[in-house]
Structure formats: C-alpha cells, structure tokens
Backbone as a chain_set.jsonl record, in Angstrom:
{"seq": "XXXXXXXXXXXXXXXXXXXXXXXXXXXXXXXXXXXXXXXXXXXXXXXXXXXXXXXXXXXXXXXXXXXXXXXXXXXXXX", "coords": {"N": [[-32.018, -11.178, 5.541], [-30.99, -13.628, 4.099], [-33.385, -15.351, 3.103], [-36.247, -15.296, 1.837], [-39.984, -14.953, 2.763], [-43.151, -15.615, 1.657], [-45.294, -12.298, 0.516], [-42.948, -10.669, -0.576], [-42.216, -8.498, -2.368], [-41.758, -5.226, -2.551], [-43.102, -2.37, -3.528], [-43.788, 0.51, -5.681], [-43.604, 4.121, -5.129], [-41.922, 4.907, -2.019], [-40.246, 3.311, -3.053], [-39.817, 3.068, -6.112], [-38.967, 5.362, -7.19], [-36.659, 7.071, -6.62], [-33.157, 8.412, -6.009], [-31.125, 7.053, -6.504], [-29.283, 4.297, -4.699], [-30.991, 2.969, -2.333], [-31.663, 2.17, 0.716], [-32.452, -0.378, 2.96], [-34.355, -1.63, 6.336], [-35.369, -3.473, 8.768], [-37.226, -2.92, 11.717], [-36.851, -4.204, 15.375], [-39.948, -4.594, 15.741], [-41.174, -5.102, 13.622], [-41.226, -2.555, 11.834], [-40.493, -1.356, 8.51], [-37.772, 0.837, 7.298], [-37.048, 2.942, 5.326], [-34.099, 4.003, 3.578], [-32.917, 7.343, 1.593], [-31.825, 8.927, -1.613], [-32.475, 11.662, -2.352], [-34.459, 13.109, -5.487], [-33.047, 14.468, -9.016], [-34.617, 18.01, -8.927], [-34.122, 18.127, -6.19], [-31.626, 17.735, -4.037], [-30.355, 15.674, -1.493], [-30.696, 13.48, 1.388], [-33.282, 11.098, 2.652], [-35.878, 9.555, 4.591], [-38.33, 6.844, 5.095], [-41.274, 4.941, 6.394], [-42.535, 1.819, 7.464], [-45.55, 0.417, 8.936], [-46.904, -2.028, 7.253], [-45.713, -4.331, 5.945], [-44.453, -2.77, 4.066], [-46.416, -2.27, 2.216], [-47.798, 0.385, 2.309], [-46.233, 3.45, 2.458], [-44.355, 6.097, 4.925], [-45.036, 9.855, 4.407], [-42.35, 11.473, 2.888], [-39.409, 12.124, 5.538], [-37.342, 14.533, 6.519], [-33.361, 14.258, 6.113], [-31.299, 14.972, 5.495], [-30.507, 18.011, 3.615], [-27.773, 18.217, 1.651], [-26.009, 17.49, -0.666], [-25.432, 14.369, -1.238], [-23.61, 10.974, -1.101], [-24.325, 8.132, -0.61], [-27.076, 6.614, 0.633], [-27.903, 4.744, 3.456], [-28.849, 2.671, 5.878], [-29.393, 1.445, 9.626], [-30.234, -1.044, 12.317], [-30.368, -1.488, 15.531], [-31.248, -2.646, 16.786], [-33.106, -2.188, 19.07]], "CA": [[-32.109, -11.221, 4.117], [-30.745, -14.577, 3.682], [-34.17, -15.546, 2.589], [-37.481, -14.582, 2.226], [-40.714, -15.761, 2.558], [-44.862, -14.253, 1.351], [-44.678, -11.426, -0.848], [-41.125, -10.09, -0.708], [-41.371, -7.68, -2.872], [-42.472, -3.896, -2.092], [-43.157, -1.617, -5.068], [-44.519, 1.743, -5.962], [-42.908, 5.044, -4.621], [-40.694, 5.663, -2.612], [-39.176, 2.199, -3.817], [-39.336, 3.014, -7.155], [-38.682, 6.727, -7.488], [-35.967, 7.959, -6.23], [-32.386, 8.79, -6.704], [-29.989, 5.799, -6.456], [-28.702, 3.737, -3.645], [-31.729, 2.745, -1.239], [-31.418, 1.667, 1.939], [-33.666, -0.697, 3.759], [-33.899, -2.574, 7.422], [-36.329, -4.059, 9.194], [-36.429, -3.237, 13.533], [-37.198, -5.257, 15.614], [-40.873, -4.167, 16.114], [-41.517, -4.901, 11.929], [-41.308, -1.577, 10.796], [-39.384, -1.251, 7.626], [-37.276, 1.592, 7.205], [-35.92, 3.044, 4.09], [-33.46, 5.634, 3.437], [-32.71, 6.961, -0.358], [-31.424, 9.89, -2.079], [-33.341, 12.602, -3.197], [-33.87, 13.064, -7.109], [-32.898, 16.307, -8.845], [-33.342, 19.003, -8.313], [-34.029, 17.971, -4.754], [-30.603, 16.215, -3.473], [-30.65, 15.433, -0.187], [-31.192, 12.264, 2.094], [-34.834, 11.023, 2.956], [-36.372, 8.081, 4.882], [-40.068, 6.789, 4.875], [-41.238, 3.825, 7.358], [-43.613, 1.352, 6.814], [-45.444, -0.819, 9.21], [-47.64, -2.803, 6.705], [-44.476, -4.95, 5.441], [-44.045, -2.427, 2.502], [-47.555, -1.932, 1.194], [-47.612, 1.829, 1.967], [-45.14, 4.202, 3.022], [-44.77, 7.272, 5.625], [-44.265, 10.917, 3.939], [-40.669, 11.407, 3.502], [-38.844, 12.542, 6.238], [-35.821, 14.938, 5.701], [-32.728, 13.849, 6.986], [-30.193, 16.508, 4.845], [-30.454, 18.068, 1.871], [-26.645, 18.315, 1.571], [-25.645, 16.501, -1.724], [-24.931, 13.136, -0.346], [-23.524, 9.659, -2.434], [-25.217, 7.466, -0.638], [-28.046, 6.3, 1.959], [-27.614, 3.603, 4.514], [-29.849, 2.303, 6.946], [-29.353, 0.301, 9.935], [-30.99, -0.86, 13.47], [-29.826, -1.989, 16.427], [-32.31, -3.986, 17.748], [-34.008, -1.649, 20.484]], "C": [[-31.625, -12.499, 3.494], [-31.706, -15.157, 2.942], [-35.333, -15.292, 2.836], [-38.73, -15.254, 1.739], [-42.313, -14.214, 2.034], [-44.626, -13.242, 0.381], [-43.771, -10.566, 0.254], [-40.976, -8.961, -1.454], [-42.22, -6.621, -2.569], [-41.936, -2.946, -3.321], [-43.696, -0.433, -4.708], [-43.468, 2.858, -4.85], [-43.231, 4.517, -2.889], [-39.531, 4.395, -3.121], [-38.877, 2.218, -5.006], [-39.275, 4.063, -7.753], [-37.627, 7.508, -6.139], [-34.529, 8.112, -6.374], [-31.065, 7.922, -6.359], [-30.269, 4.817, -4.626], [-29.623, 3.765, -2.386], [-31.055, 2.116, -0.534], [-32.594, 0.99, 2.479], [-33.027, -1.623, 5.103], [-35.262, -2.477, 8.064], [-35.994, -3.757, 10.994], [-37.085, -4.66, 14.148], [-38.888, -5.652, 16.353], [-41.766, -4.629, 14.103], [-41.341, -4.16, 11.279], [-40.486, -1.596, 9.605], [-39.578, 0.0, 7.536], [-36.385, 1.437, 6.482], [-35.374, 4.554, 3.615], [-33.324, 5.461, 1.526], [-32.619, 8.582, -0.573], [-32.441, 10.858, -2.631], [-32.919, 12.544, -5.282], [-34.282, 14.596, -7.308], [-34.521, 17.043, -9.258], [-33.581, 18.897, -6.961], [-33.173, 16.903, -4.09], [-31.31, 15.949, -1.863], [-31.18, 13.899, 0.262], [-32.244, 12.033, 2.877], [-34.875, 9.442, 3.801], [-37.862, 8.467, 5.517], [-40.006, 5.696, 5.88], [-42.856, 2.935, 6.609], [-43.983, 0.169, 8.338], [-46.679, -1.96, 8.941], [-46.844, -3.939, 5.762], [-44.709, -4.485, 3.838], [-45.385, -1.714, 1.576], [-47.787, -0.38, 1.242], [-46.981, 2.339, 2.9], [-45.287, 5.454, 3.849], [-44.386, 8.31, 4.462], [-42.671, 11.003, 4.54], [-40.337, 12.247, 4.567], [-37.243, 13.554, 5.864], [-34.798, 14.531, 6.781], [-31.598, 15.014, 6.457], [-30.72, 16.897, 3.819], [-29.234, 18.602, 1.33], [-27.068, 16.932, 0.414], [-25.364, 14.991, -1.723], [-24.44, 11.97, -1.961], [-24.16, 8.575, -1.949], [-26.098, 7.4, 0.215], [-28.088, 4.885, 2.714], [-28.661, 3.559, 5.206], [-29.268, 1.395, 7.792], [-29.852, 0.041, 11.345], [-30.106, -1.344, 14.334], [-30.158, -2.79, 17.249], [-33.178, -3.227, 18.738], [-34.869, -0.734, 19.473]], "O": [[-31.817, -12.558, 2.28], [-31.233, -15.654, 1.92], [-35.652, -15.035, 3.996], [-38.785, -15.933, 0.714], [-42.462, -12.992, 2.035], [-43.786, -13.375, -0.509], [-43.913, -10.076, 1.374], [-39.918, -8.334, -1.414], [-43.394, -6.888, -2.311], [-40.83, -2.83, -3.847], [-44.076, -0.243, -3.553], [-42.74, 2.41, -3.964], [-44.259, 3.972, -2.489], [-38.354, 4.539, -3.45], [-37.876, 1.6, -5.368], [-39.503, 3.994, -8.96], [-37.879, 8.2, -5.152], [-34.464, 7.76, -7.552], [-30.049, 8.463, -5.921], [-31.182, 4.824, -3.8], [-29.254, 4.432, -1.419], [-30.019, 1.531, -0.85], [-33.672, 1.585, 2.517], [-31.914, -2.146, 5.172], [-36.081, -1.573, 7.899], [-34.972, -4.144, 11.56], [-37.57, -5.679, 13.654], [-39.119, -6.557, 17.155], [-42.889, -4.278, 13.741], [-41.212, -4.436, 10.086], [-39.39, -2.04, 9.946], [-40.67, 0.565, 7.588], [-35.43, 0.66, 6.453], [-35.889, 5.651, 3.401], [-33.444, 4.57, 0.686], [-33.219, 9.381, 0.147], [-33.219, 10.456, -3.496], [-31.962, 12.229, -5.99], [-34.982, 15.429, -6.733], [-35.392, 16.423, -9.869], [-33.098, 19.877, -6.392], [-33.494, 15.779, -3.706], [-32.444, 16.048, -1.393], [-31.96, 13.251, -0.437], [-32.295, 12.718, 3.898], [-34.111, 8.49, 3.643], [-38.376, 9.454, 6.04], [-38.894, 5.391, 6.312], [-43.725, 3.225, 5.787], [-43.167, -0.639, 8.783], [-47.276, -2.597, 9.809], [-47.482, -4.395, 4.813], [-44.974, -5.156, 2.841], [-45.349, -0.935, 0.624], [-47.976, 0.153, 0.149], [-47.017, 1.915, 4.055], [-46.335, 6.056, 3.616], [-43.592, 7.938, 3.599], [-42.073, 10.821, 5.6], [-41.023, 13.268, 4.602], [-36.331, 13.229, 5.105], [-35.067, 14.436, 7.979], [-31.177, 15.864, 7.241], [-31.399, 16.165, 3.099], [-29.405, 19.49, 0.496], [-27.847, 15.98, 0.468], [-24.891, 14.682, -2.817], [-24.712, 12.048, -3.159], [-24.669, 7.875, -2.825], [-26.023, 8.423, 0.896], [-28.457, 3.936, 2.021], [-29.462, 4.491, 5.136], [-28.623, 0.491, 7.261], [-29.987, 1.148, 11.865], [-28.995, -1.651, 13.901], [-29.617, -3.443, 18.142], [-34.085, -3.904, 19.222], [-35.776, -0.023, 19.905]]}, "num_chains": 1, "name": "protein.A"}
C-alpha cells in the first residue's frame, strides 16, 4: 500500500455498503480479499474476494454473525 499504480480505486458494493471498518489484502495469487461488518439488522462479519483487481466481487461469505467491532484481514503469503 505504500503506493499505487492503474485504477486504484474499487467501488460499488460490498465497498460501499456496509457497516464500518473494512478490511482489505491482496494474496499472493492477486485475489483481493475483503472483510467488513454486516449492516443492521444483520451484524455479523462477512468477506467477499475478488480476482478482477476489484471490479466485481464474490457473494458474501459468512464468517459470524456475533456482533463484532471490527473486521481485519490479513495473508500470509501461501
């Protein structure tokens, strides 16, 4: 993330609907992967994948639907 090159920016759901504190990361294969809060009345923690750098997204995935504060993401390289 230090800097970025081409279009950078990724729009439209689930980047711009949903309930605070996204998460994004990139593996090491391209995919982006983004976690993010549910909005009410559905709390809970979600993540979508993408491997068109952003232009459209998987159906969410559930990860809880325990109340959560935030969503993280992160890879490890494999």
């Amino acid at each position: 993330g230090s800097s970025w090159f081409g279009s950078d920016t990724c729009t439209g759901a689930p980047i711009t609907v949903h309930g605070g504190d996204p998460g994004i990361t990139i593996d090491k294969d391209g995919t982006f992967i983004l976690t993010r809060l549910g909005t009410a009345p559905f709390s809970g923690l979600y993540s979508h994948f993408s491997t068109d750098n952003g232009l459209t997204w998987s159906d969410q995935n559930v990860i809880t639907t325990d109340d959560l504060e935030r969503a993280a993401v992160a890879t490890d390289g494999h």
